[in-house]
Biopython code that builds the backbone (N, CA, C, O; Angstrom):
import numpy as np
from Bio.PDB.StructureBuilder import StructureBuilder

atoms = [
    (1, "UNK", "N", (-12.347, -4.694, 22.221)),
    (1, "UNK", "CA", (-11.282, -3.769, 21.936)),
    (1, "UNK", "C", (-10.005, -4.579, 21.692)),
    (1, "UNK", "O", (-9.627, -5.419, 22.509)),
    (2, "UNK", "N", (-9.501, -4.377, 20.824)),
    (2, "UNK", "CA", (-8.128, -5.087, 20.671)),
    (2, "UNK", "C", (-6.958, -4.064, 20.238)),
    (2, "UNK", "O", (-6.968, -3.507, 19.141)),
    (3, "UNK", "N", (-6.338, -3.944, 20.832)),
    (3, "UNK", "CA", (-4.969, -3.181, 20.669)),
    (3, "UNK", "C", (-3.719, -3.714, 20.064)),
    (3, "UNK", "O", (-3.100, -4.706, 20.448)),
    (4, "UNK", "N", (-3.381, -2.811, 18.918)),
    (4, "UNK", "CA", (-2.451, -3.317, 18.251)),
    (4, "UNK", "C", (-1.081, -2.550, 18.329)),
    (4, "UNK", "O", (-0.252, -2.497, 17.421)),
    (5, "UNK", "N", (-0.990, -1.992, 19.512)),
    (5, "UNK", "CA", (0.129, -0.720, 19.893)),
    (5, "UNK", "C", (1.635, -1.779, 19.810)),
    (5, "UNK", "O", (2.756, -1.293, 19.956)),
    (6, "UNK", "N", (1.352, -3.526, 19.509)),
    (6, "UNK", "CA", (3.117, -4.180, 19.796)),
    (6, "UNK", "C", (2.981, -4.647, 18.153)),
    (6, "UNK", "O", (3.883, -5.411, 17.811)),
    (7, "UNK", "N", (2.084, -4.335, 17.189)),
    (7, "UNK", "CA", (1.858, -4.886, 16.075)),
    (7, "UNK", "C", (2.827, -3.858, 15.454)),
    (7, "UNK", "O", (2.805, -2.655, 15.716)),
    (8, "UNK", "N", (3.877, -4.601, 14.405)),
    (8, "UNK", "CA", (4.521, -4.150, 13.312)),
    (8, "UNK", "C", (4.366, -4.522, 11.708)),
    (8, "UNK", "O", (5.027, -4.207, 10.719)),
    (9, "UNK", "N", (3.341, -5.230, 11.879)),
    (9, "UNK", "CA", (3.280, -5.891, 10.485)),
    (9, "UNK", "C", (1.922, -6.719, 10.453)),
    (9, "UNK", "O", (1.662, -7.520, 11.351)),
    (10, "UNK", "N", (0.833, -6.430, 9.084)),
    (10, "UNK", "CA", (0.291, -7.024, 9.079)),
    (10, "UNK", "C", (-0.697, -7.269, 8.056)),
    (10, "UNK", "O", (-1.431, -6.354, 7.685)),
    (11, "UNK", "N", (-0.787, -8.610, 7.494)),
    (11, "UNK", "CA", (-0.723, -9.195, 6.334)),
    (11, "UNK", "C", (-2.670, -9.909, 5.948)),
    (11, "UNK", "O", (-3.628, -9.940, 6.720)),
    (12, "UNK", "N", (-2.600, -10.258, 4.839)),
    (12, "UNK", "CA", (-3.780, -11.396, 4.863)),
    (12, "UNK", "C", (-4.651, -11.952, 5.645)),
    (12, "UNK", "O", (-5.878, -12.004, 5.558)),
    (13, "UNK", "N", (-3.733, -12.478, 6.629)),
    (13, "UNK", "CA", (-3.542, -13.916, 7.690)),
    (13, "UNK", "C", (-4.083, -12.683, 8.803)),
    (13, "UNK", "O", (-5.039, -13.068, 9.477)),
    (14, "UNK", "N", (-3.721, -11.576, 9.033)),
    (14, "UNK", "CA", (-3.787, -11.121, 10.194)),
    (14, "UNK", "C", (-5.389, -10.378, 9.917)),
    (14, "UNK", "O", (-6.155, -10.089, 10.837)),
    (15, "UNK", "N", (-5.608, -10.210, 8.814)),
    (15, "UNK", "CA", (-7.002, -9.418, 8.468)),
    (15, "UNK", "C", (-7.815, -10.824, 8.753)),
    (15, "UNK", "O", (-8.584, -10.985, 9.701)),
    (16, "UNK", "N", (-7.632, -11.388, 8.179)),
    (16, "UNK", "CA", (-8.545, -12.714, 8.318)),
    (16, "UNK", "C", (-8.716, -12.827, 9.622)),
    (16, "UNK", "O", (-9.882, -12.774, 10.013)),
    (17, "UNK", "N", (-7.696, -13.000, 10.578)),
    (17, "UNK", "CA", (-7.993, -13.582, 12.063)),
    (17, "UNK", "C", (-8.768, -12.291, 12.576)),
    (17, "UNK", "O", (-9.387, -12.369, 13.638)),
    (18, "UNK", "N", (-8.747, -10.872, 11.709)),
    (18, "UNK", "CA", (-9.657, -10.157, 12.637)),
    (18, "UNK", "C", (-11.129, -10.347, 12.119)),
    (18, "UNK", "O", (-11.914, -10.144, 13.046)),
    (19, "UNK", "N", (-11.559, -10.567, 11.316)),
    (19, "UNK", "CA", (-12.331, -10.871, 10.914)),
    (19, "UNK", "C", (-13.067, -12.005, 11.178)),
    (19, "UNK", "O", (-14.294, -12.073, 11.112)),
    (20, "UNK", "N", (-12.220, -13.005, 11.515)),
    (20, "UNK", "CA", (-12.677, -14.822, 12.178)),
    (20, "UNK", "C", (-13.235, -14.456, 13.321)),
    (20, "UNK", "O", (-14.394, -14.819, 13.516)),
    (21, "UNK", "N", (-12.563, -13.676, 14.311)),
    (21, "UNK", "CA", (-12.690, -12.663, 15.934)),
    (21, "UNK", "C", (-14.262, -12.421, 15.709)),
    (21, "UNK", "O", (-15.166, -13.022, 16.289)),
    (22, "UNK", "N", (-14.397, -11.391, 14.722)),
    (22, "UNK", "CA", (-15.810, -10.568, 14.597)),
    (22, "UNK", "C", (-16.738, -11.809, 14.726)),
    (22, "UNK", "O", (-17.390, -12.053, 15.741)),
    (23, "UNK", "N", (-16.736, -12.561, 13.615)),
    (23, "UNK", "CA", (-17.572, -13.791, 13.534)),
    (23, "UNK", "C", (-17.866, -14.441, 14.787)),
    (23, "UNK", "O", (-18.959, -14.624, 15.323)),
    (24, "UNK", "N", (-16.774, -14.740, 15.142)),
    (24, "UNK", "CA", (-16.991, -15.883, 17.008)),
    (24, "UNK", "C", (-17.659, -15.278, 17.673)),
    (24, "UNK", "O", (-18.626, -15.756, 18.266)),
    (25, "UNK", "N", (-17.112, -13.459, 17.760)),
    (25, "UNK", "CA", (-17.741, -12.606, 18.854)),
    (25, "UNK", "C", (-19.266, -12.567, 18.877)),
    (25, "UNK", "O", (-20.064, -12.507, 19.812)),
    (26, "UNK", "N", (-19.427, -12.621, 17.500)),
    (26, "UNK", "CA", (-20.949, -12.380, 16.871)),
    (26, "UNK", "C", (-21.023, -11.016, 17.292)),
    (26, "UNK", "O", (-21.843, -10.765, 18.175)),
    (27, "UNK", "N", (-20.350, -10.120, 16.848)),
    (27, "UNK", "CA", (-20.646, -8.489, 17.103)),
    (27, "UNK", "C", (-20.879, -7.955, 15.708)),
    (27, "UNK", "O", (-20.323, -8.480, 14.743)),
    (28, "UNK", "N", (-21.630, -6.996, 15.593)),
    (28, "UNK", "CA", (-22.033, -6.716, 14.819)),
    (28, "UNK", "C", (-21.067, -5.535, 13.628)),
    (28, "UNK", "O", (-20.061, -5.609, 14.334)),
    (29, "UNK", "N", (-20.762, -4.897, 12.855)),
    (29, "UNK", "CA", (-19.808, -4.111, 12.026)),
    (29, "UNK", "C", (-19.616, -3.086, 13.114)),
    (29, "UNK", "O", (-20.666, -2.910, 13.731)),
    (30, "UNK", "N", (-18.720, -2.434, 13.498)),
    (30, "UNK", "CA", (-18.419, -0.989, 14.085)),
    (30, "UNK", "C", (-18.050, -1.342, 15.534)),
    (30, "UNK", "O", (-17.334, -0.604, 16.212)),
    (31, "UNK", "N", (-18.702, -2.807, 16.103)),
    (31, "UNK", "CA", (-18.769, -2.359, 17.569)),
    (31, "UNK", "C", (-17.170, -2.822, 17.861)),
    (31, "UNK", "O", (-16.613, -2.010, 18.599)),
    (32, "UNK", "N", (-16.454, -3.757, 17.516)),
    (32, "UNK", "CA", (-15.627, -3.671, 17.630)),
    (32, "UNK", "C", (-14.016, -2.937, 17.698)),
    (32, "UNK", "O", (-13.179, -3.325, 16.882)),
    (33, "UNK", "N", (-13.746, -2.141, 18.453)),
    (33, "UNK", "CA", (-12.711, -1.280, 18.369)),
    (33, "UNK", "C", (-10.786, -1.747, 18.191)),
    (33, "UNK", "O", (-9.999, -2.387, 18.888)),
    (34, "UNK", "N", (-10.710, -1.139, 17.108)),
    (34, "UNK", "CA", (-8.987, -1.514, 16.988)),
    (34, "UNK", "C", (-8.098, -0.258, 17.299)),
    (34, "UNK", "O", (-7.954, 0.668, 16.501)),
    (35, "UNK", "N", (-7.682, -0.302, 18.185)),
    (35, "UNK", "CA", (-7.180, 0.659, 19.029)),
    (35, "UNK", "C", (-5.069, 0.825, 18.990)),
    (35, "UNK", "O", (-4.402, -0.186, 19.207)),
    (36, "UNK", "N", (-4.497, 1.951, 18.746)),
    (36, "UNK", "CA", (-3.399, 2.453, 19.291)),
    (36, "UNK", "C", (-2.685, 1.306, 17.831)),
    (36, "UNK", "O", (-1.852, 0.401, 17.792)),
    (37, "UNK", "N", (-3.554, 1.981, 16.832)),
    (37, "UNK", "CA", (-2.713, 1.413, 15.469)),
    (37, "UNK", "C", (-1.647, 2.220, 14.888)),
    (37, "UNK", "O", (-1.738, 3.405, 14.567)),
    (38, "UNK", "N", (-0.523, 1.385, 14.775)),
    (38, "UNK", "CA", (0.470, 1.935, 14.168)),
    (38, "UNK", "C", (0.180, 2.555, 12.604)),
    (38, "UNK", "O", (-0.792, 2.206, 11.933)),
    (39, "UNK", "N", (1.231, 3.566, 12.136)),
    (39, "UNK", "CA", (0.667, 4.364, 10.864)),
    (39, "UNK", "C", (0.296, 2.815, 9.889)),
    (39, "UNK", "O", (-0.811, 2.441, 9.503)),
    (40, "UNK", "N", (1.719, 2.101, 9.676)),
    (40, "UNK", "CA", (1.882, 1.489, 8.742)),
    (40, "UNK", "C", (0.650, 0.198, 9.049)),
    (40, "UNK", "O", (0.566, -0.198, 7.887)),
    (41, "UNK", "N", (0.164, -0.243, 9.435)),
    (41, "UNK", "CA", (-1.165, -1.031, 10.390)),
    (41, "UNK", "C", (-2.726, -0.428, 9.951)),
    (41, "UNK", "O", (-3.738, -1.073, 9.677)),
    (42, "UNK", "N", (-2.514, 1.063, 9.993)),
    (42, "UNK", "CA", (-3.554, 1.777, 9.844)),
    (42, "UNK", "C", (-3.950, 1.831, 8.274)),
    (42, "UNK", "O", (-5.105, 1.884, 7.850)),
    (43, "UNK", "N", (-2.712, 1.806, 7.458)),
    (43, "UNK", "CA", (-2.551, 2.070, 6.157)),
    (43, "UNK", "C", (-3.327, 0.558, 5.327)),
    (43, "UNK", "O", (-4.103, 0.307, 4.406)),
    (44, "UNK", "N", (-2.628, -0.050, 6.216)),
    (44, "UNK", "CA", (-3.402, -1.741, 5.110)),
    (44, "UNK", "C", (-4.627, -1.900, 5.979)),
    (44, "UNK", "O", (-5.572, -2.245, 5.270)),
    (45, "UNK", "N", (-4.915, -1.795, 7.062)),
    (45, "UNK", "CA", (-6.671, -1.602, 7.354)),
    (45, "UNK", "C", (-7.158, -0.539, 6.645)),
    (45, "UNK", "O", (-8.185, -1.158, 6.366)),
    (46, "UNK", "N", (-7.291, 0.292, 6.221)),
    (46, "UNK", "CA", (-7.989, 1.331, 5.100)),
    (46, "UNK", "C", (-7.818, 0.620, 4.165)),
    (46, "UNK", "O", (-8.737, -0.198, 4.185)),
    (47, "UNK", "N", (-6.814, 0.333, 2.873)),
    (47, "UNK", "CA", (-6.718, -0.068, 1.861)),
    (47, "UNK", "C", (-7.456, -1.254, 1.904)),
    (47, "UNK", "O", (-8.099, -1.396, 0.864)),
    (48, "UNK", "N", (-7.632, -2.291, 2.825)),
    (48, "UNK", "CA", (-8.554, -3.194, 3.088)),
    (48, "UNK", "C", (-10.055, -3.051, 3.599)),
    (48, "UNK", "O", (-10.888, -3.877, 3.971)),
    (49, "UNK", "N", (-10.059, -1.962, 3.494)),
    (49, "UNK", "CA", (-11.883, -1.275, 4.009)),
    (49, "UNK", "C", (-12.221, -1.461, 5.412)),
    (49, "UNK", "O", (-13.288, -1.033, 5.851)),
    (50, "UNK", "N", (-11.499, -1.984, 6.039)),
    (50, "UNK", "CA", (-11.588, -2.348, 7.710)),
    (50, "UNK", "C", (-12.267, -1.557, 8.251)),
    (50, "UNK", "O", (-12.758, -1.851, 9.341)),
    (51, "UNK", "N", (-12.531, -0.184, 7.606)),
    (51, "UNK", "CA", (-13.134, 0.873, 8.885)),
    (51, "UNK", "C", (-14.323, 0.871, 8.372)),
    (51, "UNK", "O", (-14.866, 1.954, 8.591)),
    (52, "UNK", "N", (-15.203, -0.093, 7.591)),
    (52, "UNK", "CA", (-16.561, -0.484, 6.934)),
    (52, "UNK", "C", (-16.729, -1.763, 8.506)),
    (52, "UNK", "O", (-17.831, -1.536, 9.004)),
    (53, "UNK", "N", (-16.265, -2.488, 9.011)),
    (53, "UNK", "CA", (-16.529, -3.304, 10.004)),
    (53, "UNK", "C", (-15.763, -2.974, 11.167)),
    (53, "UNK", "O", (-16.291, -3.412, 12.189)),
    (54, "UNK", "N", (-14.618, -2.304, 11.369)),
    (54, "UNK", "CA", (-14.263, -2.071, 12.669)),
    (54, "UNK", "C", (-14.117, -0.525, 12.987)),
    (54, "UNK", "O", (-13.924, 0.366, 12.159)),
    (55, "UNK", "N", (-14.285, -0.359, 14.719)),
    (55, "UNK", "CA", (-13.732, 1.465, 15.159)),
    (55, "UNK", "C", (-12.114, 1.468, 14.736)),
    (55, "UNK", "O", (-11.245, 0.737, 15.212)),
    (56, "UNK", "N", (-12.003, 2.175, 14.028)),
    (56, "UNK", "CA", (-10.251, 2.550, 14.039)),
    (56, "UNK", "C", (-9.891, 3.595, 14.511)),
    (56, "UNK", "O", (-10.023, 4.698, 13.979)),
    (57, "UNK", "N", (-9.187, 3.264, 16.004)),
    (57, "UNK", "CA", (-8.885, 4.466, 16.638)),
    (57, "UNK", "C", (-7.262, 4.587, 16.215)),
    (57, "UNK", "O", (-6.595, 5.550, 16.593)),
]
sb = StructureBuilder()
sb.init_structure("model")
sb.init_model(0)
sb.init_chain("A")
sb.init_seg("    ")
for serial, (resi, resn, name, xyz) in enumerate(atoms, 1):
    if name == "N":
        sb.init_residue(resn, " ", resi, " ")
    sb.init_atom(name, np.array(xyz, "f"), 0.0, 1.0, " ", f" {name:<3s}", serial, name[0])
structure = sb.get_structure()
């Protein structure tokens, strides 16, 4: 679960490191949860397909 409720911004660099995360974790698409996303946070994880590999709560 990773919570992004102090996140204001987030770019390339920040999709990538969630994505690097998934890899290390070795978890599989979905199990990972991104939790207490801000609108503007929520907006570039969709436009980036994020909710194809992570829970977006």
């Amino acid at each position: 679960m990773v919570d992004l409720r102090e996140a204001t911004y987030m770019d390339s660099a920040g999709l990538g490191i969630l994505l690097n995360m998934q890899d290390y974790l070795k978890k599989p698409d979905g199990e990972i949860m991104l939790i207490n996303c801000p609108d503007a946070i929520k907006r570039v994880l969709f436009i980036a397909k994020f909710e194809k590999k992570f829970r977006i709560e």
